[in-house]
C-alpha positions, 0 to 999 in steps of 0.5 A: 453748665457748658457739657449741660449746654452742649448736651442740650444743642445735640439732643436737637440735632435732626437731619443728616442721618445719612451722614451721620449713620456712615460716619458712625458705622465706619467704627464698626468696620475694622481698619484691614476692611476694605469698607473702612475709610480713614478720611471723611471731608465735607464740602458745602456752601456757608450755612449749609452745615458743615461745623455742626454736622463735623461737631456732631461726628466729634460727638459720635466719636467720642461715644466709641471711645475714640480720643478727639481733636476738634481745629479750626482756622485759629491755627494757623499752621502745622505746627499750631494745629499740633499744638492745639490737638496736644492740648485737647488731648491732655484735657481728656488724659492722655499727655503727648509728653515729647511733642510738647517739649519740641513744640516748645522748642520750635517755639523758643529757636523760631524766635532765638535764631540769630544771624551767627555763622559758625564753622563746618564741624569737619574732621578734616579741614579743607585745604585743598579746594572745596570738599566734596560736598560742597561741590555736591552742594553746587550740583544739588543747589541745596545746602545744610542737609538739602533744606535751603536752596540756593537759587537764581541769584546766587547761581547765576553770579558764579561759576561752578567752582566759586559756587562751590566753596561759597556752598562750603562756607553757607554749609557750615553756618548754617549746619551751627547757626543753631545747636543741632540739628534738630534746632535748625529743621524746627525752625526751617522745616518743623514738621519734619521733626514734629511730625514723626514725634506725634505719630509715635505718641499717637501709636502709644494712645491706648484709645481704640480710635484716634478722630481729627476734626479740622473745620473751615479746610477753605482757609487751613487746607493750603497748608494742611492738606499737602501735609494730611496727604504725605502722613496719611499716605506715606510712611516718610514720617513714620506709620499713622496708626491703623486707628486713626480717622480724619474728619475735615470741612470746609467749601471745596472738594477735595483736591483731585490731583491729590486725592483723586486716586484715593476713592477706597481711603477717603469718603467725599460727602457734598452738602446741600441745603437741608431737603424739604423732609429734613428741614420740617423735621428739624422745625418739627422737633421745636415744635413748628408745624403750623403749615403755613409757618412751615411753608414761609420758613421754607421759603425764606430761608432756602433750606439753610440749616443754620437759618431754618435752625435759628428761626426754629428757635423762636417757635413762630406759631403765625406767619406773619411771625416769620417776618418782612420777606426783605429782612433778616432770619436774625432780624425776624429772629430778634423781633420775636425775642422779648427778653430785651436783655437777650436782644441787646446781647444778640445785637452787641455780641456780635460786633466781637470776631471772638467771644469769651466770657470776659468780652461777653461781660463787658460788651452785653447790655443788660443787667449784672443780675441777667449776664449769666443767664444771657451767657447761657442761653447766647451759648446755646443758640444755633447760630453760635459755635462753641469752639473750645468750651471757652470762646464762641463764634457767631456764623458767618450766615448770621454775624454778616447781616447783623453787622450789616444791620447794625452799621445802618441804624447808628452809624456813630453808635457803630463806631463809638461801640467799636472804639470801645472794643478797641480800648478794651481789648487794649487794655488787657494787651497793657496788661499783658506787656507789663514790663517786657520789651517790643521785641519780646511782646511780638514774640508772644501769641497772647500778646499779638492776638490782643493787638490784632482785635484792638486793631480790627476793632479800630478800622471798623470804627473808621479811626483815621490812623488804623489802616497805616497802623494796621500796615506798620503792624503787618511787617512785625507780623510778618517777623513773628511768622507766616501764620501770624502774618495771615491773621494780620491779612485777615483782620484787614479783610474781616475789617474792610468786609464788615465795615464796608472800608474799601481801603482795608478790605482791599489791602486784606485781599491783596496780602492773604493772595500775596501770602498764599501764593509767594509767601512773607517775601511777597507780602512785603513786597507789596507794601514797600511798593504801595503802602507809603510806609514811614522810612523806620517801617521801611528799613524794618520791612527790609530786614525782615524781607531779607531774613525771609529770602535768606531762610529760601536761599536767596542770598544775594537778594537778601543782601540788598534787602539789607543793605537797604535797611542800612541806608535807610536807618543807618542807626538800627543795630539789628539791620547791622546784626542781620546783614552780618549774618548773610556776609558772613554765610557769603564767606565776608567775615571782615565785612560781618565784623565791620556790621557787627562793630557798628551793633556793638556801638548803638548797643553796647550792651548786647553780649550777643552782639559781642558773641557773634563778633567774636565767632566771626574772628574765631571762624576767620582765625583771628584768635586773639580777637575772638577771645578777646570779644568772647571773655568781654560777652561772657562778662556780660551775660555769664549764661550765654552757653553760646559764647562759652562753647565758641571761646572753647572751640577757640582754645582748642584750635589753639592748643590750649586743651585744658581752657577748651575743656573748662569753657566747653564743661560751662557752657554745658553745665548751662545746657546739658543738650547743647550737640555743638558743645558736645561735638566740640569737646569730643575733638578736645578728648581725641586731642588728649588721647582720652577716645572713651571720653570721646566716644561718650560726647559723640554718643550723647551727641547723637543720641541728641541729633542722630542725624548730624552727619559730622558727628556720626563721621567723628564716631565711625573715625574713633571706633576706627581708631579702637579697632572697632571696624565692623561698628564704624563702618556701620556709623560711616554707612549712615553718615554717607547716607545723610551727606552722600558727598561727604569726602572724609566718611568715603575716606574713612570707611574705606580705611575700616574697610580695609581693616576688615579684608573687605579689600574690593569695596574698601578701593572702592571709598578710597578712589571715591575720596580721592577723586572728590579731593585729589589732594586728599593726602590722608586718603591717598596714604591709606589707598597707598598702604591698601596698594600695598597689602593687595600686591599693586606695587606700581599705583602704591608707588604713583600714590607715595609719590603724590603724598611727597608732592602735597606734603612730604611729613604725612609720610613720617607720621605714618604708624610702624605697620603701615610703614612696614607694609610700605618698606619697599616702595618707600625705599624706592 
């Protein structure tokens, strides 16, 4: 029925030749012709057209085999719009298999990340001062790989020095806040992963053309467009197949700062109203060609093709049929329906933002016998967008006047008509929560956009607690992402537009600006200061304000955000867990301790909470401490992986191997990709003298994350030690490329360097290392011992002296070789 239904509404479809002839001959033009564009973008007031004529270019597509993804604003960010072209695909067989895995990754570690710092995986520990690439850091003002800067506040509270270890300590939580590497660029920067992922699956399409539809570009193009430009244009995340075709729409050209230079890549196609030719020949293909119908039709709707369409429809033979000027086309539309059952259902199905079979069933007025029939034909209207197969929208042009209408005739049937979507929709999101915890239920996309129309639905039929409501849901919004927190601000607007409620319609303008234009900190900020929110909301909307800023760097703003919180609601475990987490980042353990000892004990029973406690005692030195939490987690959640590998990692720092390797082999058993555990467990085996071992975790590690710079130094240090130098130094070329300040890999490679006679750029590391940490006395033995070899006696000499001033035993640990080489400097 639904293919019959758009079958029959394209074979309708008149007007636009022109656009529609060049979108088809593009795929008669190869991709190497320079005739070839690989983006088209409509740009046109509302009504003018735009999703049909993009509809009807996914139809063209499709009949040159191409595989197609229509989206609109119902993504509401890069990642969702992934999602949603994934899920398209796989309905037409071809499975982007490795997408969908990370897609559902990215979701589970957004709402998994916790307020942990865990310590630096370095080869060597930093003794000494801050390592290089904590000074790197500094100069930079980025850490963990360049993704989160530190900014204004932080910066300005220290000199370069303090920076500099503060950077160190930052670095280190953040790089093991999540397993890998990986995990924490999904859930900061996802599209760094995701995207590279997608443009290989979709060079692997055995389709001859690849075609993206992305509708309502007005509303996604701030987040979709900059990343549309850096895939189409750059090879930063890989090559875009040759095959592949962008169609976007929305009310606004293209931006030109971006797009401008790009005239032979991308076709630029401005709508207007239909012409005078194309609006009787769409009248005329209904069977409308009385010329004094014609001419009221042209009149009265300005050429509109959604309203010269709708009026079309009814086949007016009269113009007194066209109706009072003042009215509607949908008014004038209905007065000539007479089918009642059809009217109501125009009338009521309106009212919903969204409308699917269920919501359709329980809002149409009119007969069980006739619902079906009504379905079909609301379905086939051209005023309706059929936007997934599934769920229908009514054009703006359309649905406003409608809504508009109906308020004005039964103020008190609006609103009663509106409570009852709301009890509906409520009931279903009940359903939905059947058993699971706020918290989890915030997490779930189903469950938030049954919450979000209850509420709409509610501020439309005027319920005095909908807007603080509606506010209080904004800060969970605002938690469970910058996309679902959009939707929230767009309800108010739709809200406050259609009900004509200033209050809500307001609130809505000023969040989607805030949230646009500075983001979920800015947001927040504004209702804290305006919306008189009860204390608990609040704290609430502190804490989530502080995750927010630290997730951008700002730390020491974050800090009073929570602190905030606390003073606020001082019995709130998570505003005691999350300000644990950035004091901890600070390098205050004792202090993320004390928060965690007061979680603990609002909630006793959170083997997480525990965890983290004991992963603070753990990275302060506390052993005995950390232990001591981490068996007690354990024993009360036996599957968190996470506390197994730390108490691991606590044994082996310990010495006790044989604990480290059973704690580590658990928490791996319950996570076999678990990097960090991995990592952790390639130190034991270097510890027992087992390297194959050792390399072997190192491998699937980085098979893992193959851009852990950490690991990828730990694998060049082994190979080092196996005598297989040509292959660590090509392992310690890319760590150095990822972390070009990272102290131990300069060390390292020079020593590989050497290794190989390679003599010239091994001094070269060697002097690099030591000039980043000039107490770096492994690196000043191994420059020593190359002083030597290359017959500099006098600077062997200065470097043996200096090792005897840092610390005289790294001498007596020296290989026998190397103490031959240095025999006579040793001696004098």
């Amino acid at each position: 029925m639904q293919e019959l239904i758009r079958q029959r509404g394209r074979a309708g479809f008149v007007g636009r030749s022109a656009e529609r002839a060049a979108f088809r001959a593009n795929f008669g033009t190869a991709p190497h012709d320079e005739r070839h564009r690989f983006r088209f973008h409509l740009h046109g007031n509302a009504g003018v057209g735009k999703t049909f004529l993009l509809r009807e270019w996914e139809h063209i597509a499709r009949e040159q085999g191409a595989l197609t993804a229509y989206v609109d604003d119902s993504a509401g960010s890069v990642p969702e719009v992934m999602a949603e072209i994934s899920r398209q695909f796989a309905a037409q067989g071809r499975r982007l298999k490795e997408l969908d895995r990370l897609l559902a990754a990215h979701r589970e570690r957004r709402h998994e990340a916790e307020l942990a710092a865990l310590a630096l995986l370095d080869t060597q520990p930093e003794e000494n001062g801050p390592s290089a690439g904590g000074r790197m850091v500094a100069r930079a003002g980025v850490v963990a790989a360049g993704m989160v800067p530190v900014v204004g506040p932080l910066a300005g509270m220290l000199d370069a020095e303090q920076l500099a270890h503060v950077a160190d300590r930052l670095r280190a939580s953040l790089i093991t806040r999540f397993r890998n590497h990986e995990d924490l660029q999904l859930v900061l920067a996802p599209e760094q992963v995701l995207t590279p992922v997608l443009l290989r699956e979709l060079s692997d399409a055995a389709e001859p053309w690849i075609a993206l539809f992305l509708d309502t570009y007005e509303r996604t193009g701030p987040y979709l467009d900059p990343w549309l430009h850096e895939t189409m244009t750059t090879d930063r995340h890989g090559g875009t197949p040759a095959t592949t075709v962008v169609a976007t729409a929305g009310r606004t050209p293209l931006d030109p700062a971006r797009w401008g230079g790009l005239a032979d890549f991308v076709t630029d196609l401005p709508l207007a109203p239909f012409t005078e030719t194309e609006a009787r020949g769409l009248l005329a293909a209904k069977g409308v060609t009385a010329e004094p119908v014609v001419e009221e039709v042209l009149r009265l709707t300005g050429g509109l093709p959604v309203l010269v369409s709708t009026l079309a429809e009814s086949r007016p033979a009269d113009p007194d049929d066209v109706g009072d000027p003042s009215a509607t086309a949908v008014d004038r539309f209905l007065k000539w329906e007479e089918n009642p059952a059809r009217r109501a259902a125009a009338l009521a199905c309106a009212l919903p933002r969204r409308l699917d079979g269920d919501v359709f069933r329980a809002v149409a007025e009119c007969p069980e016998d006739d619902l079906e029939h009504v379905w079909s034909w609301l379905r086939g209207m051209p005023f309706v967008t059929d936007r997934d197969g599934e769920r229908l929208r009514y054009h703006d042009v359309v649905r406003a006047p409608m809504l508009r209408a109906e308020r004005r005739r039964s103020p008190r049937g609006w609103a009663r008509r509106h409570r009852a979507l709301a009890g509906l929709f409520r009931s279903w999101r009940e359903e939905t929560a059947a058993g699971r915890a706020t918290g989890e239920l915030w997490a779930d996309q189903t469950w938030r956009e049954l919450r979000l129309e209850e509420t709409y639905h509610l501020l439309c039929a005027g319920e005095r607690d909908a807007l603080p409501q509606a506010l209080r849901d904004f800060v969970q919004a605002c938690e469970a992402g910058a996309g679902a927190a959009g939707r929230w601000a767009r309800a108010l607007l739709d809200a406050g537009v259609d009900a004509d409620a200033e209050a809500a319609s307001r609130w809505g303008t000023e969040l989607t600006a805030a949230l646009e234009t500075e983001g979920v900190t800015a947001a927040l900020g504004l209702l804290l200061r305006r919306a008189g929110l009860d204390t608990r909301t609040q704290a609430r909307a502190r804490i989530v304000r502080g995750d927010a800023l630290r997730g951008d760097g700002a730390y020491a703003q974050a800090l009073t955000e929570y602190d905030r919180a606390v003073a606020l609601d001082p019995e709130s475990a998570v505003a005691h867990r999350n300000r644990s987490g950035i004091r901890g980042d600070l390098g205050d353990h004792d202090g993320a301790i004390a928060d965690l000892d007061r979680a603990v004990a609002l909630e006793p029973g959170n083997a997480w909470y525990v965890a983290l406690r004991g992963e603070h005692h753990r990275i302060a030195g506390r052993d005995a401490d950390a232990l001591r939490d981490l068996t007690d987690a354990i024993r009360l959640d036996p599957a968190l992986e996470f506390a197994w590998a730390s108490r691991g990692a606590t044994h082996e720092r310990a010495g006790d191997q044989d604990a480290a390797l059973a704690d580590l082999g658990r928490a791996l058993d319950l996570d076999p990709d678990y990097a960090w555990a991995l990592a952790r467990r390639a130190r034991v085996w270097r510890a027992l003298g087992d390297p194959r071992r050792q390399l072997a975790d190192l491998d699937q590690a980085l098979a893992l994350n193959p851009d852990w710079p950490w690991a990828r130094c730990a694998r060049g240090d082994t190979l080092r030690a196996a005598g297989r130098d040509a292959e660590a130094v090509a392992d310690l070329d890319i760590a150095l490329a990822l972390d070009p300040a990272y102290t131990s890999a300069y060390a390292s490679r020079g020593a590989s360097l050497a290794g190989l006679g390679r003599h010239v750029e091994a001094l070269a590391d060697l002097n690099r290392a030591v000039e980043m940490r000039p107490g770096y006395v492994w690196a000043l033995c191994r420059r020593a011992v190359l002083h030597a070899v290359t017959g500099r006696t006098e600077e062997a000499r200065a470097d043996v002296e200096r090792v005897r001033e840092l610390n005289s035993e790294a001498l007596e640990r020296l290989s026998d070789t190397d103490r031959a080489v240095l025999a006579p400097v040793l001696a004098g």
